[in-house]
C-alpha positions as CSV (number, residue, x, y, z in Angstrom):
1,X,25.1,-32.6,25.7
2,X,22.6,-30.9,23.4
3,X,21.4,-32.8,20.2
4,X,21.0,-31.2,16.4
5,X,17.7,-31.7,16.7
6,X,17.6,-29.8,20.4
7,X,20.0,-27.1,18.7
8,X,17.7,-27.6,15.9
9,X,14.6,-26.4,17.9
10,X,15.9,-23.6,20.4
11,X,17.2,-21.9,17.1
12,X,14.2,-22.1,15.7
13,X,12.3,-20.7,18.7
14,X,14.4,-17.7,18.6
15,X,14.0,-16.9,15.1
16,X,9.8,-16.6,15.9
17,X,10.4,-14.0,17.9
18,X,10.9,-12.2,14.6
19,X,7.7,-13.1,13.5
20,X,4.8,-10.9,13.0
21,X,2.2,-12.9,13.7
22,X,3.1,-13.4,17.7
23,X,-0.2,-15.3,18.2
24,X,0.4,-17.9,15.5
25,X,4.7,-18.2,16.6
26,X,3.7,-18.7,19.9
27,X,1.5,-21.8,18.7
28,X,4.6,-23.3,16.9
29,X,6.9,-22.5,19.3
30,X,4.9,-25.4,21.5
31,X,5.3,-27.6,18.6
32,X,8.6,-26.7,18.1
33,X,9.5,-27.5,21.4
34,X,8.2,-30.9,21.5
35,X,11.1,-31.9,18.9
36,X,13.6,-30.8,21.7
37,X,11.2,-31.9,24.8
38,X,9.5,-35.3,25.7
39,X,6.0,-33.8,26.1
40,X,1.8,-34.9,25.5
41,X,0.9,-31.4,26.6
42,X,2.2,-28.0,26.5
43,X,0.6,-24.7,27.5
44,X,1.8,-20.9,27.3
45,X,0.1,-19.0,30.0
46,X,0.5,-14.8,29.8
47,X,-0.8,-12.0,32.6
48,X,-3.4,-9.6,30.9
49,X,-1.9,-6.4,31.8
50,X,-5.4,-5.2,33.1
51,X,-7.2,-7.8,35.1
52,X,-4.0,-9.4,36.0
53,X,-5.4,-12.8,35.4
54,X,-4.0,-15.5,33.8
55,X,-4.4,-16.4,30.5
56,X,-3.9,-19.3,27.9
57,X,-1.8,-18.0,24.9
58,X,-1.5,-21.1,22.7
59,X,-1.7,-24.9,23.8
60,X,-1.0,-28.1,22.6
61,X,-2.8,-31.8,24.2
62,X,-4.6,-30.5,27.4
63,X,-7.9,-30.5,27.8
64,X,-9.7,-27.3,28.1
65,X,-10.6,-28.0,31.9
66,X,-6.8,-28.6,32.6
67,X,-5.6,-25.9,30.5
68,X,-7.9,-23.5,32.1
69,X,-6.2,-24.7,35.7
70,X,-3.0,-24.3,34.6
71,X,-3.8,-21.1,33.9
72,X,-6.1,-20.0,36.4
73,X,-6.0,-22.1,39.3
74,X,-2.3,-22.8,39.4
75,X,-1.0,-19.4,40.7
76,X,-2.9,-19.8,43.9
77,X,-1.3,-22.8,44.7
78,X,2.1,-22.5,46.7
79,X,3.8,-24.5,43.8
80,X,3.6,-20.7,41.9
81,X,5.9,-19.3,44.4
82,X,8.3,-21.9,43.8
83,X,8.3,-21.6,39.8
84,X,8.8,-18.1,40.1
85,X,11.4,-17.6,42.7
86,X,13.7,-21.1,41.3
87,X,16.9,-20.2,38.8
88,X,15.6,-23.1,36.8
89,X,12.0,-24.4,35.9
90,X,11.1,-27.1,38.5
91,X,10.0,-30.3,37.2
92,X,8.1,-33.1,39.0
93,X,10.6,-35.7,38.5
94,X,13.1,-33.5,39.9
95,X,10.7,-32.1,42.7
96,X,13.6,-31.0,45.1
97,X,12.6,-27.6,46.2
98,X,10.9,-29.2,49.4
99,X,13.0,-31.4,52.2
100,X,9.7,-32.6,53.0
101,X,7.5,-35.0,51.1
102,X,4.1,-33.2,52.4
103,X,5.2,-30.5,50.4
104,X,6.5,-31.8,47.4
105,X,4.4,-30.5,44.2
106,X,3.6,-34.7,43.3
107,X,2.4,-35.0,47.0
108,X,0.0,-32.1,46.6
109,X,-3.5,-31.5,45.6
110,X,-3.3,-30.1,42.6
111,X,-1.4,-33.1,41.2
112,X,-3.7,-35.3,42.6
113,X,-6.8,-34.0,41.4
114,X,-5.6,-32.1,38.1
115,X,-2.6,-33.6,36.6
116,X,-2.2,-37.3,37.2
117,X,-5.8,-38.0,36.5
118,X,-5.5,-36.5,32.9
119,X,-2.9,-39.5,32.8
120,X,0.5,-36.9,33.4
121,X,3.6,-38.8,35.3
122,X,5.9,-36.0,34.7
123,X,5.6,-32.0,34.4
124,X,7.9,-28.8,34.2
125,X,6.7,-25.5,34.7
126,X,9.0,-22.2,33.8
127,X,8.5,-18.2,34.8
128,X,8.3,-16.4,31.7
129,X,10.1,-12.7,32.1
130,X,10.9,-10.2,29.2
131,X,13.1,-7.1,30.7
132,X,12.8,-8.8,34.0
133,X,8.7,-8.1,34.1
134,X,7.2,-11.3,34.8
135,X,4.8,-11.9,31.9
136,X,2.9,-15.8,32.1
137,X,4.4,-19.3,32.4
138,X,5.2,-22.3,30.2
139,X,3.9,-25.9,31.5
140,X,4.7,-29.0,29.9
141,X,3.4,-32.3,30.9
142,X,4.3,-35.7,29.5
143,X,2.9,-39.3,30.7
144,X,5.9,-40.8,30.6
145,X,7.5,-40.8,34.2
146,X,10.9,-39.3,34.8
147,X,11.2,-37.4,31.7
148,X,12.2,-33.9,33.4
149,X,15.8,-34.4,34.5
150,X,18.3,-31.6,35.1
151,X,19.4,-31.5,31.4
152,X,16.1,-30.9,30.4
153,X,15.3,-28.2,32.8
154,X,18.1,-26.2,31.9
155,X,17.2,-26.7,28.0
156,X,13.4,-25.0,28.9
157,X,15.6,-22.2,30.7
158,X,17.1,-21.7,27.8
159,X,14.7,-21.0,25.2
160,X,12.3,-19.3,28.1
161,X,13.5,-15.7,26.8
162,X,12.3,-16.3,23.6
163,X,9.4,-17.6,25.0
164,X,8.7,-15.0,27.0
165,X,9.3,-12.1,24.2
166,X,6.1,-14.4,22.4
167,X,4.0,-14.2,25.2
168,X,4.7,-10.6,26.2
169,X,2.1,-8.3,24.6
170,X,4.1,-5.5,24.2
171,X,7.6,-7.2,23.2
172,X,6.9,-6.1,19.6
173,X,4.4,-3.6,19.2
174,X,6.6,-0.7,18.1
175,X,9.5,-2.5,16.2
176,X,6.3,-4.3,13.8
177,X,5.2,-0.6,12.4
178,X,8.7,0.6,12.4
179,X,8.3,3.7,15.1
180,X,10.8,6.7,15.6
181,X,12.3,6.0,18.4
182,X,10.9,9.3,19.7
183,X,7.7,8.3,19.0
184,X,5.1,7.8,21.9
185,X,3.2,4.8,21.7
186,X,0.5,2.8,23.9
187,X,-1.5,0.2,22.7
188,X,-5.3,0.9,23.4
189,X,-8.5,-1.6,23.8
190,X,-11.3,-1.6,25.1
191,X,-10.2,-2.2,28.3
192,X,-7.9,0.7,28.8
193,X,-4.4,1.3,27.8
194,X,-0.8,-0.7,28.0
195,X,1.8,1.4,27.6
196,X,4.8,-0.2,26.3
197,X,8.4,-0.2,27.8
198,X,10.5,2.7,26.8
199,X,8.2,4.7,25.2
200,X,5.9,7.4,26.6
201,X,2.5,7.5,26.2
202,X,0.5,9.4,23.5
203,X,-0.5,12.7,25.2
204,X,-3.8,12.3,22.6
205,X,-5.3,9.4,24.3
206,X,-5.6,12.1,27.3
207,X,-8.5,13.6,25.1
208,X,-11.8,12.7,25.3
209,X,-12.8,13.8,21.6
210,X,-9.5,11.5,20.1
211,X,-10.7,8.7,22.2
212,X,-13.7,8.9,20.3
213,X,-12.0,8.7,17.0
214,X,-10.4,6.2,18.8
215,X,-13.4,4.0,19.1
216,X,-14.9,5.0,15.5
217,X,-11.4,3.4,14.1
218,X,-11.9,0.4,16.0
219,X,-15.6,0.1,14.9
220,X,-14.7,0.5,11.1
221,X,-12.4,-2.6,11.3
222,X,-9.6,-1.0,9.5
223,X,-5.8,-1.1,9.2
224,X,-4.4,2.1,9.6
225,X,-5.4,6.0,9.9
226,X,-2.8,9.0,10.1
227,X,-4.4,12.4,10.5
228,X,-2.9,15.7,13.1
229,X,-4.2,16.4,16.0
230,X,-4.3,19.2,18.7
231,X,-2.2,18.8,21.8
232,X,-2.5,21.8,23.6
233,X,-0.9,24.2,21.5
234,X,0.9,21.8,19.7
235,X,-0.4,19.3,17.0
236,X,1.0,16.3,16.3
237,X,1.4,13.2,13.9
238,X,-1.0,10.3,14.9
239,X,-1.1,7.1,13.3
240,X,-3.2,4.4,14.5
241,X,-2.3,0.9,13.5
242,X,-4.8,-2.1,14.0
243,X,-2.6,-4.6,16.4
244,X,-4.0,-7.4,15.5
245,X,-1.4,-10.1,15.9
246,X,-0.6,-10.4,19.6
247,X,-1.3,-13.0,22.2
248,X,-4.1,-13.0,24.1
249,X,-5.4,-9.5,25.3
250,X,-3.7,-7.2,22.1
251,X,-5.1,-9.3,19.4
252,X,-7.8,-6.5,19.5
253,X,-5.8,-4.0,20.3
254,X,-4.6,-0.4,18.4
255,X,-1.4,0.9,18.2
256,X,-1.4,4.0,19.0
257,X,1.5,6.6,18.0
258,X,2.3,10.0,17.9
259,X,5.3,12.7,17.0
260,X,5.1,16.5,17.6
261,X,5.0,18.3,14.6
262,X,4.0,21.3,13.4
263,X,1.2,22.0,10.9
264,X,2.9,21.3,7.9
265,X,2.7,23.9,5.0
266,X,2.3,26.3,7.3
267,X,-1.5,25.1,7.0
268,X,-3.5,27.4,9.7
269,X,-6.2,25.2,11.5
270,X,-9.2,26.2,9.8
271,X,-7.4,25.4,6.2
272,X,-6.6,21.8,7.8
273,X,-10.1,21.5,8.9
274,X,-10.9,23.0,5.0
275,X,-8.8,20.5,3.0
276,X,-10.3,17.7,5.3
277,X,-14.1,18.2,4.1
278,X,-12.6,18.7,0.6
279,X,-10.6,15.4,1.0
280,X,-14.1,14.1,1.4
281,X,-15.5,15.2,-1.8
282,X,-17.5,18.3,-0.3
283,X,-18.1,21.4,-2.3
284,X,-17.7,24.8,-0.9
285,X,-20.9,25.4,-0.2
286,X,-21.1,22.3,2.2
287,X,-18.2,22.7,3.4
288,X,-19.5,26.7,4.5
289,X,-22.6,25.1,5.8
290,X,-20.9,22.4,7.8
291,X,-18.1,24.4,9.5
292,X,-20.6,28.1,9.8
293,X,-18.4,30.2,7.3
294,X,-19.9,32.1,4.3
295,X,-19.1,30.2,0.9
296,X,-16.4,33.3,0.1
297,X,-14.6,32.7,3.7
298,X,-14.0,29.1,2.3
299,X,-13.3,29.9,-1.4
300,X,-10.4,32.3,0.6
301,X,-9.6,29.5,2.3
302,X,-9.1,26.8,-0.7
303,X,-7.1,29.8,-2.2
304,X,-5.0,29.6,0.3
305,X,-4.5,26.1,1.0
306,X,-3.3,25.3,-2.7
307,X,-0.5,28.7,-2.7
308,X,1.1,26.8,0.7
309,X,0.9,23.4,-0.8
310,X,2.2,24.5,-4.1
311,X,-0.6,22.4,-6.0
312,X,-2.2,23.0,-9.2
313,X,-6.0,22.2,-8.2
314,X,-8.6,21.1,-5.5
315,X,-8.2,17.6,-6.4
316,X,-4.2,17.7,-6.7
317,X,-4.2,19.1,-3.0
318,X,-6.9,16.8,-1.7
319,X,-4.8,13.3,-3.1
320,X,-2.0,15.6,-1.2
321,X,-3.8,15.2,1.6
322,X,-4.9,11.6,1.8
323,X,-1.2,10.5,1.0
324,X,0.8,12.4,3.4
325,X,-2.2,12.1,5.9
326,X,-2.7,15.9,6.4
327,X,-6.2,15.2,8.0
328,X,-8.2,16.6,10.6
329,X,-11.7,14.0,11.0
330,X,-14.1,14.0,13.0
331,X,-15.4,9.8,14.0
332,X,-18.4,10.2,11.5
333,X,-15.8,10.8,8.7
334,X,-13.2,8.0,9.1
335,X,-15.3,6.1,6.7
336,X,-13.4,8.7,3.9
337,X,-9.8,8.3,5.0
338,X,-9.1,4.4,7.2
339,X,-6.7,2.1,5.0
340,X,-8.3,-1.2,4.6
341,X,-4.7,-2.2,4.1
342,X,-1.4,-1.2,5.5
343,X,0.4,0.6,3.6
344,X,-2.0,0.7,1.0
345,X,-1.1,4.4,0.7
């Protein structure tokens, strides 16, 4: 029967999947679990969606040579097979997958020359899935010898859901910006692109001049951008959120989202391209020289711009602009228009 304190715990654990900050919830959720767990050690492996490896997310009491072979060495081992095809998270003490002692996980090499000599008697490992994908593991070791019985191994399997919505990098990455749920949305690195369950991926990151406004965001270390962009014949809304919370691979990663739309104001290209530069603080006369118009083609053009906005003056329409995030830039202008904050507009 479960304790208040075990109740206690798994409660808690479920409530961080709420948390923003997935790297930091997946740190306490270890040390959360050691008030419902015996454990000396704990480690929360994820997959990194583009090399496949394996990956420590947080960890508590290992070592860095035996956390890095939980994480990299133990899914080669035949002991992986047996985490991830067991209803409940094998433990050493409890080491009854095998009706032969050769091939019991305690009789094996990597016990032998990676667990027991950190001074570990007793381990549990669980497969982590979110949406049935399989998405890391969670080991715990303790040095205390029989700790794992079937009580406790049902208790991991319990709060392993939650566990796994932490160490899944793309659990959250849409409900934490608070997408339509037409929306398209991918999260972008450097590495390439995860694209998130249930939603599609932004046609814009098909073009080659977006990705490099992609790139210019991610240089310029800010929070958030929204501008239109061309998809074809359509445009659409694009927002681009720094994703900086996530475990392991996304903590550098970019939200990337976008909504069809069409220009609003009945804005033609050229006038989005127009109230841009003047968004910038160029005159007409730079503005003319910088997009090959004559200084009357763009004085026709800011005419126009303020009639379909229904603003007073330039600067009215340009603070417009910045607001709503009716913006056209290039890389070399994102200087002019990334929030440091978001939200801050």
């Amino acid at each position: 029967m479960l304790s208040h304190r075990q109740i206690a715990a798994a409660t808690r654990i479920g409530m961080l999947t709420r948390e923003r900050d997935t790297a930091a919830a997946c740190a306490e959720a270890l040390h959360t679990l050691a008030g419902a767990l015996p454990q000396d050690a704990a480690t929360m492996v994820g997959l990194d969606p583009f090399t496949g490896a394996h990956v420590q997310v947080a960890g508590i009491g290992y070592t860095p040579e035996v956390a890095e072979a939980l994480a990299a060495e133990f899914v080669g081992t035949p002991w992986f097979h047996n985490v991830v095809t067991q209803p409940l998270p094998p433990s050493i003490s409890e080491d009854s997958h095998s009706d032969t002692a050769e091939e019991r996980f305690r009789n094996g090499w990597f016990y032998a020359e990676r667990v027991r000599p950190a001074g570990f008697r007793d381990g549990m490992t669980g497969a982590l899935r979110h949406h049935g994908r399989y998405v890391g593991l969670i080991h715990l070791s303790t040095e205390r010898a029989g700790a794992y019985d079937t009580e406790a191994r049902y208790l991991l399997a319990n709060v392993m859901p939650a566990l796994a919505a932490l160490a899944d990098p793309t659990a959250r990455a849409g409900d934490l910006h608070d997408l339509p749920e037409s929306a398209a949305a991918s999260l972008a690195t450097a590495d390439g692109v995860i694209d998130l369950p249930g939603r599609a991926r932004p046609r814009v990151l098909d073009d080659e001049g977006f990705r490099g406004l992609l790139r210019a965001f991610d240089a310029a270390q800010g929070e958030r951008l929204r501008l239109l962009w061309p998809v074809g014949r359509d445009w659409c809304r694009v927002v681009l959120h720094r994703h900086g919370h996530g475990p392991g691979v996304v903590r550098q990663a970019v939200l990337v989202h976008e909504t069809p739309t069409g220009l609003p104001y009945g804005l033609s290209p050229r006038e989005l391209e127009v109230l841009t530069r003047a968004a910038m603080g160029q005159t007409n006369q730079v503005i003319a020289q910088g997009l090959f118009l004559s200084p009357r083609t763009v004085h026709s053009h800011v005419e126009h711009m303020l009639r379909k906005t229904g603003t007073a003056s330039r600067a009215e329409a340009t603070a417009l602009a910045v607001r709503d995030g009716l913006l056209r830039p290039a890389p070399e202008d994102l200087a002019h228009f990334v929030e440091r904050h978001s939200g801050a507009r």
